[in-house]
Biopython code that builds the backbone (N, CA, C, O; Angstrom):
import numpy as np
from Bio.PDB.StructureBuilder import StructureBuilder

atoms = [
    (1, "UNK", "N", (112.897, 81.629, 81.195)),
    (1, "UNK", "CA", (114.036, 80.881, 80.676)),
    (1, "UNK", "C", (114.829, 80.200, 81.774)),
    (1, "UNK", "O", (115.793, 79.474, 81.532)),
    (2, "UNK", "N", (114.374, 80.470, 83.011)),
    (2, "UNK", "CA", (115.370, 79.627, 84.103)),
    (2, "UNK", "C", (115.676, 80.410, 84.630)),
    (2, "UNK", "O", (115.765, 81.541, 84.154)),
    (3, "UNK", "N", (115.981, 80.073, 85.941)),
    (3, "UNK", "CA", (116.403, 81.449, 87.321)),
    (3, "UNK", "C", (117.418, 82.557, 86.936)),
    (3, "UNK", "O", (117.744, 83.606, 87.493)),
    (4, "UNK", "N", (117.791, 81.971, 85.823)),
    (4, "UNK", "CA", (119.308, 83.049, 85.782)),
    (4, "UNK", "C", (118.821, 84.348, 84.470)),
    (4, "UNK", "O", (119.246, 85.503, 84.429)),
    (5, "UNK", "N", (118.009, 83.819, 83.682)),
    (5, "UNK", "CA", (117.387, 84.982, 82.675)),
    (5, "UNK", "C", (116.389, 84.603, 82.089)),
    (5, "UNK", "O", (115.945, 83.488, 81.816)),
    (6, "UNK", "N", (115.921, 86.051, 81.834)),
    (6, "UNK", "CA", (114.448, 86.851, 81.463)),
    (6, "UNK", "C", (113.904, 87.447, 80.176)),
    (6, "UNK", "O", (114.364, 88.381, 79.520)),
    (7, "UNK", "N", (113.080, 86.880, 80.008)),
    (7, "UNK", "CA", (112.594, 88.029, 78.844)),
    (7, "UNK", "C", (111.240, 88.283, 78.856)),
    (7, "UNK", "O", (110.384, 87.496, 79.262)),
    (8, "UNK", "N", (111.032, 89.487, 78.368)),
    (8, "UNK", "CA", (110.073, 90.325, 78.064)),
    (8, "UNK", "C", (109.532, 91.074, 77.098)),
    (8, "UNK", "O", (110.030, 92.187, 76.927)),
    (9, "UNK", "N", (108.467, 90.680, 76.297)),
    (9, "UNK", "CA", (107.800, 91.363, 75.005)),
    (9, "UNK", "C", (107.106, 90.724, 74.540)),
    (9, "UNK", "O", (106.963, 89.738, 75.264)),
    (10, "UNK", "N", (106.499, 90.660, 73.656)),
    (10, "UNK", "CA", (104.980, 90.263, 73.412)),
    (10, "UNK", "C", (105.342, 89.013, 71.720)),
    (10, "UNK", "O", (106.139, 88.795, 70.806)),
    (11, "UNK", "N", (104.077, 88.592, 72.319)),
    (11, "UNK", "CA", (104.040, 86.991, 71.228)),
    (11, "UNK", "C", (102.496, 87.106, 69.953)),
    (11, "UNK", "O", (101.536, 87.719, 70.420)),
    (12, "UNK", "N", (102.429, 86.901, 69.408)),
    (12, "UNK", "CA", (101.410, 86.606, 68.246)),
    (12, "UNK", "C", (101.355, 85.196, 68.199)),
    (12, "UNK", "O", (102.406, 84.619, 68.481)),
    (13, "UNK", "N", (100.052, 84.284, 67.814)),
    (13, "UNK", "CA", (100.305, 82.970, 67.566)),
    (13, "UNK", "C", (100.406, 83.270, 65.739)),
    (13, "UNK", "O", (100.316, 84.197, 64.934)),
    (14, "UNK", "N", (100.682, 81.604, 65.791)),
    (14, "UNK", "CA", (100.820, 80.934, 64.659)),
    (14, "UNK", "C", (102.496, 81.684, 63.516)),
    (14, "UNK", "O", (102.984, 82.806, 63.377)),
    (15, "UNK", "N", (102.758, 80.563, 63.072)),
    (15, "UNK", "CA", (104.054, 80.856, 62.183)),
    (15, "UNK", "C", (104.442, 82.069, 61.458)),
    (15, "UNK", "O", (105.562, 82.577, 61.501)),
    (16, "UNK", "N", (103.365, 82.529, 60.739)),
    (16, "UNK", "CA", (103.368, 83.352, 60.387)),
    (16, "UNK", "C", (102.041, 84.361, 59.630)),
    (16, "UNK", "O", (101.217, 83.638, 59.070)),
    (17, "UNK", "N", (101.751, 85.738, 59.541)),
    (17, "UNK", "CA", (101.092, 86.258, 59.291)),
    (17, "UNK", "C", (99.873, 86.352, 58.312)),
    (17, "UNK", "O", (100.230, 85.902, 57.223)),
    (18, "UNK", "N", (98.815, 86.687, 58.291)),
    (18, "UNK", "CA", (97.940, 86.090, 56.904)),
    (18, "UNK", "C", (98.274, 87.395, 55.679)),
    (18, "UNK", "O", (98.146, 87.319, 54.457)),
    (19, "UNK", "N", (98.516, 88.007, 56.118)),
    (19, "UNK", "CA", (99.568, 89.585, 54.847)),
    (19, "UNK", "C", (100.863, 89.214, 54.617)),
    (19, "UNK", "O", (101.804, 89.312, 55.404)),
    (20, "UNK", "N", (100.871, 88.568, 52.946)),
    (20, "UNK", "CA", (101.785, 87.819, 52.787)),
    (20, "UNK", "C", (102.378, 89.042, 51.792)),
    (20, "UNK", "O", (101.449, 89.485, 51.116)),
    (21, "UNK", "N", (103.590, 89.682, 51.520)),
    (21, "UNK", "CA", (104.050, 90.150, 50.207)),
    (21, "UNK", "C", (105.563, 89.599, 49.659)),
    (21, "UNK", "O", (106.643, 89.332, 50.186)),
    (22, "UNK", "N", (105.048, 89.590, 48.416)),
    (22, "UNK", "CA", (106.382, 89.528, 47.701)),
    (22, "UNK", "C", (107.724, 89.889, 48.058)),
    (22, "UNK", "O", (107.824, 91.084, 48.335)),
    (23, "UNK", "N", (109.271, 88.929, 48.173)),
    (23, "UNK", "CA", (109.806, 89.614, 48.015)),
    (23, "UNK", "C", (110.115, 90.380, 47.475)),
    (23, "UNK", "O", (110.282, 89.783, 46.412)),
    (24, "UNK", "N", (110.551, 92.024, 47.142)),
    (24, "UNK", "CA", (110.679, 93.033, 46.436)),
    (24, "UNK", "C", (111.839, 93.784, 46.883)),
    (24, "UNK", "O", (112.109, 93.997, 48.065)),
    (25, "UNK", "N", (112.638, 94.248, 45.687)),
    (25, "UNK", "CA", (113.862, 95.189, 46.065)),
    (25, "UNK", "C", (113.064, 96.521, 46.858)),
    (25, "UNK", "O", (113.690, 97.084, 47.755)),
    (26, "UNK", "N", (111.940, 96.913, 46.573)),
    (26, "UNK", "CA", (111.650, 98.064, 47.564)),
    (26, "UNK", "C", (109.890, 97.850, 47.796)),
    (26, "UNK", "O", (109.057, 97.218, 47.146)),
    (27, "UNK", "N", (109.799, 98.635, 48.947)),
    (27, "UNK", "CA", (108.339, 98.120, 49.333)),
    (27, "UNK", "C", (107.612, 99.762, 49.903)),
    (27, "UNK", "O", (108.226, 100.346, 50.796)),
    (28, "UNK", "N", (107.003, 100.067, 49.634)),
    (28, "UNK", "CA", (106.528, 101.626, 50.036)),
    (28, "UNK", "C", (104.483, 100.961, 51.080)),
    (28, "UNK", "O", (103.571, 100.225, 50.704)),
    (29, "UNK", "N", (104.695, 101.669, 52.199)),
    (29, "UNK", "CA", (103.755, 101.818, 53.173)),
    (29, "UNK", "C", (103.332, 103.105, 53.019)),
    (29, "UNK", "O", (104.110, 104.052, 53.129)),
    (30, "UNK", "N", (102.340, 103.211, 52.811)),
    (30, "UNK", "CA", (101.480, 104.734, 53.515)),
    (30, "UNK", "C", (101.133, 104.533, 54.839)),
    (30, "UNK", "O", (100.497, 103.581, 55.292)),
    (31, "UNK", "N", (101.750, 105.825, 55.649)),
    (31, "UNK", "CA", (101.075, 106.496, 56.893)),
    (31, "UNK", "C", (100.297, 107.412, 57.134)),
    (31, "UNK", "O", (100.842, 108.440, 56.732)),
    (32, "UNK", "N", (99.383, 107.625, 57.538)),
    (32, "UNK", "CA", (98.626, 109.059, 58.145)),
    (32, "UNK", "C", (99.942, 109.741, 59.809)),
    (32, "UNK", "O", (100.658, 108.960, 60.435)),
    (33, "UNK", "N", (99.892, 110.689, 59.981)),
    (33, "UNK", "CA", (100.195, 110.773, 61.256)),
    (33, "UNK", "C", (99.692, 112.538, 61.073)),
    (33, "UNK", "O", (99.202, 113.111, 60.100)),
    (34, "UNK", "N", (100.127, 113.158, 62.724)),
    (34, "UNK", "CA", (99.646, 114.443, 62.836)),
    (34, "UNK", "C", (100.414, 115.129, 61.955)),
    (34, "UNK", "O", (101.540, 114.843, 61.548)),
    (35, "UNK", "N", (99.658, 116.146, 61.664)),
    (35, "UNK", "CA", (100.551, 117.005, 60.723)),
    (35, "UNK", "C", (101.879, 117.624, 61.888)),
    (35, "UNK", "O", (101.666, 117.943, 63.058)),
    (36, "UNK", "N", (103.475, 117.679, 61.057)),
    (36, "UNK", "CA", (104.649, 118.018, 61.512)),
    (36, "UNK", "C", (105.037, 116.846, 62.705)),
    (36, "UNK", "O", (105.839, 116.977, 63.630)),
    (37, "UNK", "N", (104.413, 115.967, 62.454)),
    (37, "UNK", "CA", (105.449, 115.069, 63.232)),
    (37, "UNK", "C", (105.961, 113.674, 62.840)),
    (37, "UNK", "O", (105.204, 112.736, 62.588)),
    (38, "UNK", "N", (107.148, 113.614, 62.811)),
    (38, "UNK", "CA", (108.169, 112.851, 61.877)),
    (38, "UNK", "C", (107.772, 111.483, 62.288)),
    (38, "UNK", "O", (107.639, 111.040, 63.429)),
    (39, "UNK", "N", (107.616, 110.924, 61.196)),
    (39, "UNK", "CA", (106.956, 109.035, 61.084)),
    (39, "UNK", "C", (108.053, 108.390, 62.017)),
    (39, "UNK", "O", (107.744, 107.992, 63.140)),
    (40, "UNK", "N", (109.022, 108.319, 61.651)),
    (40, "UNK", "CA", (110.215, 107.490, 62.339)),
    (40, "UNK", "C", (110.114, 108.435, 63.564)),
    (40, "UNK", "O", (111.296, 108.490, 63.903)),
    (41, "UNK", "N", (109.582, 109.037, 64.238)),
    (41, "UNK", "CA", (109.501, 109.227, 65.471)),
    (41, "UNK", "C", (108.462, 108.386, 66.344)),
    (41, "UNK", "O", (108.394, 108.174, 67.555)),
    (42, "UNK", "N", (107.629, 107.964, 65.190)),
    (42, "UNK", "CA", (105.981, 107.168, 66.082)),
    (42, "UNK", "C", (106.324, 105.360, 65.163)),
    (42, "UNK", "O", (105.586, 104.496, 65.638)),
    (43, "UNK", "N", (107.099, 104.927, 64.240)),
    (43, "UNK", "CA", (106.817, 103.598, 63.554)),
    (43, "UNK", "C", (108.309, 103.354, 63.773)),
    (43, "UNK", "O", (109.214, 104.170, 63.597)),
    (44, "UNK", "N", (108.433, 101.784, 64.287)),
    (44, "UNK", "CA", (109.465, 101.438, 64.526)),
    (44, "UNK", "C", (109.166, 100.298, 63.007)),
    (44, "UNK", "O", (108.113, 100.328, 62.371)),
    (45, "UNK", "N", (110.191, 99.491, 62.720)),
    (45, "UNK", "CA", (110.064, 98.537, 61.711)),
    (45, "UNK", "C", (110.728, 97.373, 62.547)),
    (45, "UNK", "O", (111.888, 97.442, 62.952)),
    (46, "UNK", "N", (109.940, 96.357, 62.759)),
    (46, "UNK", "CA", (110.983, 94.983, 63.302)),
    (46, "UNK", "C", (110.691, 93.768, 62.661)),
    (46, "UNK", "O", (109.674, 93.494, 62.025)),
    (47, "UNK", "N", (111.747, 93.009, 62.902)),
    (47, "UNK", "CA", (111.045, 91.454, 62.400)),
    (47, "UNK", "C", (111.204, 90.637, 63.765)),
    (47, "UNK", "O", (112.097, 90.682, 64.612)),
    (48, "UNK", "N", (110.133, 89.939, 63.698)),
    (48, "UNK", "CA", (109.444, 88.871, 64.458)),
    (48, "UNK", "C", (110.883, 87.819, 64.571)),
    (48, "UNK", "O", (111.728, 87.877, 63.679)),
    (49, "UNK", "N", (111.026, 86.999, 65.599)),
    (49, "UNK", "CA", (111.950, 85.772, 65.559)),
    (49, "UNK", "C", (110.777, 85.172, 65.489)),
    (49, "UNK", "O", (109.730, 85.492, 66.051)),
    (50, "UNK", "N", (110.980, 84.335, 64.814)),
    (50, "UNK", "CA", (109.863, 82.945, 65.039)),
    (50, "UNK", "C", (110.118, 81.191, 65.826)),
    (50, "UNK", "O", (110.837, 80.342, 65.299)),
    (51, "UNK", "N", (109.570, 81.036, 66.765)),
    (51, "UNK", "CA", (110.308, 79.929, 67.731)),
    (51, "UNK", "C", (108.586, 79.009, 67.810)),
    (51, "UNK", "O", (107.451, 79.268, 68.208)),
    (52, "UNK", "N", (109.060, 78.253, 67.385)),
    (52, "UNK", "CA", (107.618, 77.302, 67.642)),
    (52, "UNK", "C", (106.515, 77.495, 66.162)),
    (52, "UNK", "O", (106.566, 77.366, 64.939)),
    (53, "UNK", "N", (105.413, 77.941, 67.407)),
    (53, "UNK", "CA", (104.175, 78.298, 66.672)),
    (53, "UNK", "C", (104.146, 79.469, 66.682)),
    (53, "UNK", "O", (103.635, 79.897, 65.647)),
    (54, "UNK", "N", (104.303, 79.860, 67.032)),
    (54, "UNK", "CA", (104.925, 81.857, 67.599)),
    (54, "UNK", "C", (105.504, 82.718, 67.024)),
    (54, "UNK", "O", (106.684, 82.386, 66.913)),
    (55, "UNK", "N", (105.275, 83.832, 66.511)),
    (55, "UNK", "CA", (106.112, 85.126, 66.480)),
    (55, "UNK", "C", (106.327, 86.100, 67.566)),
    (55, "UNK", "O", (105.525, 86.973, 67.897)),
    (56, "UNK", "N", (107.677, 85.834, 68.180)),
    (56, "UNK", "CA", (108.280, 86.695, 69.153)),
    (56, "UNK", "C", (108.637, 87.946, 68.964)),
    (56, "UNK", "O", (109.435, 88.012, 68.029)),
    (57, "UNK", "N", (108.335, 89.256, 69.567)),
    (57, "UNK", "CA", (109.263, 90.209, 69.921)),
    (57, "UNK", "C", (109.641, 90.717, 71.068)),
    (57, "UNK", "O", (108.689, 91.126, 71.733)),
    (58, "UNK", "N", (110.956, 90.883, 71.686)),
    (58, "UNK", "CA", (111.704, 90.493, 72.635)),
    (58, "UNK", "C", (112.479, 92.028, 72.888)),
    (58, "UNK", "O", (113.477, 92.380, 72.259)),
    (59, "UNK", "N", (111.754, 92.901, 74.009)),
    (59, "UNK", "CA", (111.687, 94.407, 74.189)),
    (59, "UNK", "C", (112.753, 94.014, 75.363)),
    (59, "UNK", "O", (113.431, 95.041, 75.367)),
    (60, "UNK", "N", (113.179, 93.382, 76.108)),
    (60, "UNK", "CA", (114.058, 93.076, 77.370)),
    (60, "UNK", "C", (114.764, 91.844, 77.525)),
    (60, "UNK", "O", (114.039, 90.849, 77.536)),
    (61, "UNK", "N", (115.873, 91.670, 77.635)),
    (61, "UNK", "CA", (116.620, 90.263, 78.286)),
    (61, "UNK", "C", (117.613, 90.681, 79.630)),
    (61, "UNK", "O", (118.615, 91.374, 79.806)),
    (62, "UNK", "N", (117.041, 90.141, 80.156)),
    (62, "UNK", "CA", (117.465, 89.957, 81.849)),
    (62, "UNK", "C", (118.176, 88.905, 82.227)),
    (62, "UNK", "O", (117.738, 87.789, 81.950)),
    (63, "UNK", "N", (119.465, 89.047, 82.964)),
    (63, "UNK", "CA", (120.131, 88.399, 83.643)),
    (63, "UNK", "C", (120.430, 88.451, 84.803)),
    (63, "UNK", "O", (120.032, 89.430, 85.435)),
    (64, "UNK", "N", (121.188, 87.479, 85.451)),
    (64, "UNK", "CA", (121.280, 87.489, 86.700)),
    (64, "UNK", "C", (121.812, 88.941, 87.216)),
    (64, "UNK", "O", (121.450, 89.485, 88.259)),
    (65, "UNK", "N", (122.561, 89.354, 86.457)),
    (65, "UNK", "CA", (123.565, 90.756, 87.118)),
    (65, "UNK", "C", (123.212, 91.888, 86.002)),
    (65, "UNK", "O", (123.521, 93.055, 86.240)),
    (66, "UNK", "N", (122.514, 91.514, 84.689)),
    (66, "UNK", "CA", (122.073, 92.974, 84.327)),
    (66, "UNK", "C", (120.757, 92.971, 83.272)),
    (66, "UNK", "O", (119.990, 92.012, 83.178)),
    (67, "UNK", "N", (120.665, 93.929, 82.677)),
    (67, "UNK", "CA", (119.205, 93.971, 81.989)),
    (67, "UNK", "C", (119.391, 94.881, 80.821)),
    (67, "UNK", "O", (119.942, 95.982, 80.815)),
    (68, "UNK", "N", (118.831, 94.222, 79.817)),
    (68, "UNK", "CA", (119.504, 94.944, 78.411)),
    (68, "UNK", "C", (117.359, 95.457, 77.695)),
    (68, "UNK", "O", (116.332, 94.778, 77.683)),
    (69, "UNK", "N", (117.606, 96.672, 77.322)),
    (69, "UNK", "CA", (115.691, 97.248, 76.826)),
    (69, "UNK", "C", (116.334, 97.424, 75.338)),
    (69, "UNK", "O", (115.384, 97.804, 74.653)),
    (70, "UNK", "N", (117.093, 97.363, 74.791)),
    (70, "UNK", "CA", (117.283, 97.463, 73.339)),
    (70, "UNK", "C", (116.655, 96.408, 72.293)),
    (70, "UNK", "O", (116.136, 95.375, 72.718)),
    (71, "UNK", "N", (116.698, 96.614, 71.302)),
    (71, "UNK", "CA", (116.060, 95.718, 70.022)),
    (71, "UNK", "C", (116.684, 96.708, 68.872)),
    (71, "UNK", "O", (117.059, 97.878, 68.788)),
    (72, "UNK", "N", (116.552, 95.343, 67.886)),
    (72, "UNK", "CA", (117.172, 95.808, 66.381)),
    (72, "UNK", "C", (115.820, 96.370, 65.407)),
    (72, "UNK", "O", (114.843, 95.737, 65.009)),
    (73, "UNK", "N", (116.171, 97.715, 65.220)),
    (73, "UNK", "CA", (115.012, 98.347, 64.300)),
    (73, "UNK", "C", (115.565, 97.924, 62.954)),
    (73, "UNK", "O", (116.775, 97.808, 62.762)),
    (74, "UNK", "N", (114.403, 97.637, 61.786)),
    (74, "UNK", "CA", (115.063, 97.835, 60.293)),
    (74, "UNK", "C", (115.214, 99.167, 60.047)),
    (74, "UNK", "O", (114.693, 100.079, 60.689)),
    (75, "UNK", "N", (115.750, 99.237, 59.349)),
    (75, "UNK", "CA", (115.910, 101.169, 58.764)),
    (75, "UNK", "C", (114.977, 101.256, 57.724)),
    (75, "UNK", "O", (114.770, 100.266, 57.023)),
    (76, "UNK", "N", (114.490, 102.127, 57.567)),
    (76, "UNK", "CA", (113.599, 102.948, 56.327)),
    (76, "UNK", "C", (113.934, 104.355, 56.026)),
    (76, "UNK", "O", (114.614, 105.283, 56.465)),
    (77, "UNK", "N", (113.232, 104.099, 55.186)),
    (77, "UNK", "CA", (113.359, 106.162, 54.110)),
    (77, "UNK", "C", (111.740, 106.567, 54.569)),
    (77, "UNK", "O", (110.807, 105.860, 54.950)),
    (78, "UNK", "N", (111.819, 107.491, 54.429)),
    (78, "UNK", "CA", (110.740, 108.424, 54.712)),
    (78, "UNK", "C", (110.396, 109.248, 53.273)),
    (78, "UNK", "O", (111.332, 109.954, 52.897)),
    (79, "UNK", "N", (109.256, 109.264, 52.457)),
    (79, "UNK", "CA", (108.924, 110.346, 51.441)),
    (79, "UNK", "C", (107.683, 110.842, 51.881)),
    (79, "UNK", "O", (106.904, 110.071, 52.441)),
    (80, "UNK", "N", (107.355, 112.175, 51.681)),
    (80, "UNK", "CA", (106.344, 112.600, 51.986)),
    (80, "UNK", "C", (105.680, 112.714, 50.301)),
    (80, "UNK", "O", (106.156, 112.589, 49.173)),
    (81, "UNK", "N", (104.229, 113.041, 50.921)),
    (81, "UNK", "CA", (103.312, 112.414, 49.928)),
    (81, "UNK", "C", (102.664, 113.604, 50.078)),
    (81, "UNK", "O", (102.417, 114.346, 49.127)),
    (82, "UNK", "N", (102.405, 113.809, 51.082)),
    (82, "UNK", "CA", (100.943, 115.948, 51.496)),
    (82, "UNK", "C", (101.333, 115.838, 52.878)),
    (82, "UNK", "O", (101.880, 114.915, 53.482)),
    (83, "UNK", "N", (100.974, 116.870, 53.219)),
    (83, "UNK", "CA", (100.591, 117.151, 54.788)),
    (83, "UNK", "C", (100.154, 116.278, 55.383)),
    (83, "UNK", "O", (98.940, 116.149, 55.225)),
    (84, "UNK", "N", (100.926, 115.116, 56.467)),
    (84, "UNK", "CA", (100.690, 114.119, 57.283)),
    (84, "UNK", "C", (100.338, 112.835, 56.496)),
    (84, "UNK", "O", (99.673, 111.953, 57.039)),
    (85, "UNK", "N", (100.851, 112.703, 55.009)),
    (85, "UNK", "CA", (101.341, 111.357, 54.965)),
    (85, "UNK", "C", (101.768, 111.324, 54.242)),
    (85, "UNK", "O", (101.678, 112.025, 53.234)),
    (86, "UNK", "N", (102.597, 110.232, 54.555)),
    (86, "UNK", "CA", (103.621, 109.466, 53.903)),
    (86, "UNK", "C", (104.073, 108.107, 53.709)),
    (86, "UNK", "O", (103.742, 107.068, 54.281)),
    (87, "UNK", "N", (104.804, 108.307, 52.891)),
    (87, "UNK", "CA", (105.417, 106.940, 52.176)),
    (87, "UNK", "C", (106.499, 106.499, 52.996)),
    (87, "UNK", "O", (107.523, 107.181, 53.013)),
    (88, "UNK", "N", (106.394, 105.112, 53.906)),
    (88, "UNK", "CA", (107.499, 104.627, 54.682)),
    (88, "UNK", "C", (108.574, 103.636, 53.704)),
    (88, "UNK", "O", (107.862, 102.755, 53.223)),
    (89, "UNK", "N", (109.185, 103.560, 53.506)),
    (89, "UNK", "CA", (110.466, 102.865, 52.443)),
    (89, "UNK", "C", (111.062, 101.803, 52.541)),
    (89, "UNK", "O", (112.139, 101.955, 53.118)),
    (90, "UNK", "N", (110.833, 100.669, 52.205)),
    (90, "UNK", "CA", (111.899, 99.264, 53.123)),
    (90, "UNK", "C", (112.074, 98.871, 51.760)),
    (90, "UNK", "O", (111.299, 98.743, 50.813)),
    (91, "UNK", "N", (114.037, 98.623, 52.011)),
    (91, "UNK", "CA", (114.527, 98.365, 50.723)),
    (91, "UNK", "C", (115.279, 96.814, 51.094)),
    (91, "UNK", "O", (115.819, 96.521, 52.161)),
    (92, "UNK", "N", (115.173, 96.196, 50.230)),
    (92, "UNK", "CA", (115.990, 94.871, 50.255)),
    (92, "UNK", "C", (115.657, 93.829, 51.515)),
    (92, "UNK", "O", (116.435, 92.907, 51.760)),
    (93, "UNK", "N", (114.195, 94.086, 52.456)),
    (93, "UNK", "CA", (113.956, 93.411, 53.055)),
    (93, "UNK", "C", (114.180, 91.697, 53.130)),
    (93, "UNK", "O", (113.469, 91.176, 52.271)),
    (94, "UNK", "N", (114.889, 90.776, 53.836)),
    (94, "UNK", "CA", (114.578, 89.677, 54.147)),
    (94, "UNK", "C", (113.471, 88.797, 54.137)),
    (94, "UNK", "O", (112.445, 89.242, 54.650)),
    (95, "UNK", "N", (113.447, 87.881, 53.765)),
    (95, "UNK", "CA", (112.226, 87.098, 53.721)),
    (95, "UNK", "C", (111.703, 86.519, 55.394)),
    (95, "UNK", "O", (112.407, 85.810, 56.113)),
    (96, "UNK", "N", (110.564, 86.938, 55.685)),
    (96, "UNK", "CA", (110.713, 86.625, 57.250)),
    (96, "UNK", "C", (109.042, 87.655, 57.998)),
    (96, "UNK", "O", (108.145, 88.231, 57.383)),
    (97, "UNK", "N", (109.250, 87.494, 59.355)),
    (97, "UNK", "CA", (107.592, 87.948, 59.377)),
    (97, "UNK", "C", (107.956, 89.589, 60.403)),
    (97, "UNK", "O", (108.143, 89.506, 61.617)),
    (98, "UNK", "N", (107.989, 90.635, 59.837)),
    (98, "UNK", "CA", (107.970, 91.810, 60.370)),
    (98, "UNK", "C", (106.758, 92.508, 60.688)),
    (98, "UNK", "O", (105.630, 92.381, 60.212)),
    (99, "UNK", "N", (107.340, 93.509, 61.863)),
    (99, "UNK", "CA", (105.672, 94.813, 61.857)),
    (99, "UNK", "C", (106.135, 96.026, 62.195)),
    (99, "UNK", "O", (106.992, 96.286, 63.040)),
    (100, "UNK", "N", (105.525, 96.771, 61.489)),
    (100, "UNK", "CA", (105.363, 98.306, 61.942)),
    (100, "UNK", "C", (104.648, 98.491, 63.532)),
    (100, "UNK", "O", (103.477, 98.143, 63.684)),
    (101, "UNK", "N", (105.108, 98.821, 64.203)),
    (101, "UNK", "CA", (104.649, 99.318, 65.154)),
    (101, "UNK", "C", (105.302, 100.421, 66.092)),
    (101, "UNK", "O", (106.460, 100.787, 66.295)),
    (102, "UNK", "N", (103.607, 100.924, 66.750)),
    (102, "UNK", "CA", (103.987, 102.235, 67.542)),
    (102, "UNK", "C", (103.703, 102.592, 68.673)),
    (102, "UNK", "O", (104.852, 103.004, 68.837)),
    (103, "UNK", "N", (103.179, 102.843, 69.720)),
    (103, "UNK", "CA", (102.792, 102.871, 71.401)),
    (103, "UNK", "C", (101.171, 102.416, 71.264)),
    (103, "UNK", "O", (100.828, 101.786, 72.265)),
    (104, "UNK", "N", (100.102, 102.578, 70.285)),
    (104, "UNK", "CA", (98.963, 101.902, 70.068)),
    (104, "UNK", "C", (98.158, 101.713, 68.743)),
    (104, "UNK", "O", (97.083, 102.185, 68.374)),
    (105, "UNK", "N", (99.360, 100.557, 67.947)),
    (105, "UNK", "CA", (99.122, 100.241, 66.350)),
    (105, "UNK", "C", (100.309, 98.824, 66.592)),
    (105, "UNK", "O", (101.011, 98.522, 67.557)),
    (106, "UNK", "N", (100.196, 98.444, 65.778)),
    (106, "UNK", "CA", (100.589, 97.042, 64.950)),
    (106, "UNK", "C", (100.423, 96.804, 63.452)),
    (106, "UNK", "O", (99.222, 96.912, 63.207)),
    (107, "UNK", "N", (100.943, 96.594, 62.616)),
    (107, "UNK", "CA", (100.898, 95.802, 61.049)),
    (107, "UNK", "C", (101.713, 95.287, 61.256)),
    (107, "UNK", "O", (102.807, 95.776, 61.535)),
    (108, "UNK", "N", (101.324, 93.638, 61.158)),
    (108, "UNK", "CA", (102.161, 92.933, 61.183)),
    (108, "UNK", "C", (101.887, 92.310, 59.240)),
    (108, "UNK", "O", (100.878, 92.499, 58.561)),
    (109, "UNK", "N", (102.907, 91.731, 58.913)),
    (109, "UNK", "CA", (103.130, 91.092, 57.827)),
    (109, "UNK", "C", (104.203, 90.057, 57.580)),
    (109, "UNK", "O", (105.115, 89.895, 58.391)),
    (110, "UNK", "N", (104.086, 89.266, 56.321)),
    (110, "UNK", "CA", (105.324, 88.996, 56.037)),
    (110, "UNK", "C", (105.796, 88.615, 55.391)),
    (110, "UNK", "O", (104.977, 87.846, 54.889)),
    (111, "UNK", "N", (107.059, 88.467, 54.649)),
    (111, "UNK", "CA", (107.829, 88.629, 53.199)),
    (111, "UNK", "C", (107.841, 86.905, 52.612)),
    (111, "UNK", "O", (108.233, 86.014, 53.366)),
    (112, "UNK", "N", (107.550, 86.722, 51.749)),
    (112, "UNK", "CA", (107.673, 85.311, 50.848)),
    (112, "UNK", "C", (108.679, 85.853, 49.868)),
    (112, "UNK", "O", (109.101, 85.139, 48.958)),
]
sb = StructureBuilder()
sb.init_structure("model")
sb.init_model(0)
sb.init_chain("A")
sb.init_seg("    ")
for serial, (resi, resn, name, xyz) in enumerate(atoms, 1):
    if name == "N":
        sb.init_residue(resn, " ", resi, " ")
    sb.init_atom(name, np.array(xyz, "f"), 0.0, 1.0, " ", f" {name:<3s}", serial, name[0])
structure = sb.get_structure()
């Protein structure tokens, strides 16, 4: 962005995703994970900015004098379903291109 600030995090091409869903007042995901360990500990929920041809997500912004590692998670509910899976919950989502992701996974999608 120019000598004075930075960013850092990863890009997808094209506008937007080929997993298109409905908007919907609620949207339920199934997960697998290990048994006893809490989903919202391993699946973050984000939405993509979209700039160009591109879907951005933007893990760092750097400036001349400081450096910010935060990002905006969506919130979800958690239901369990059996032993190591479950139902992830997104209510009243935005129309726009989001993904689940976790240290080595991605679903990306996005809301019409």
């Amino acid at each position: 962005k120019g000598l004075s600030k930075a960013e850092a995090g990863f890009c997808l091409k094209g506008l937007s995703s080929t997993v298109k869903i409905a908007k919907q007042e609620e949207l339920k995901f199934v997960v697998k994970v290990t048994p006893g360990i809490d989903p919202t500990s391993v699946f973050d929920l984000v939405q993509f900015e979209v700039r160009n041809d591109k879907r951005f997500f933007i893990t760092t912004k750097a400036k001349l004098t400081s450096t910010s590692t935060s990002f905006e998670k969506v919130n979800y509910d958690v239901k369990k379903i059996k032993q190591g899976y479950y139902y992830l919950v997104v209510r009243n989502l935005d129309k726009g291109e989001y993904f689940f992701g976790s240290n080595d996974f991605m679903f990306a999608f996005g809301i019409d």
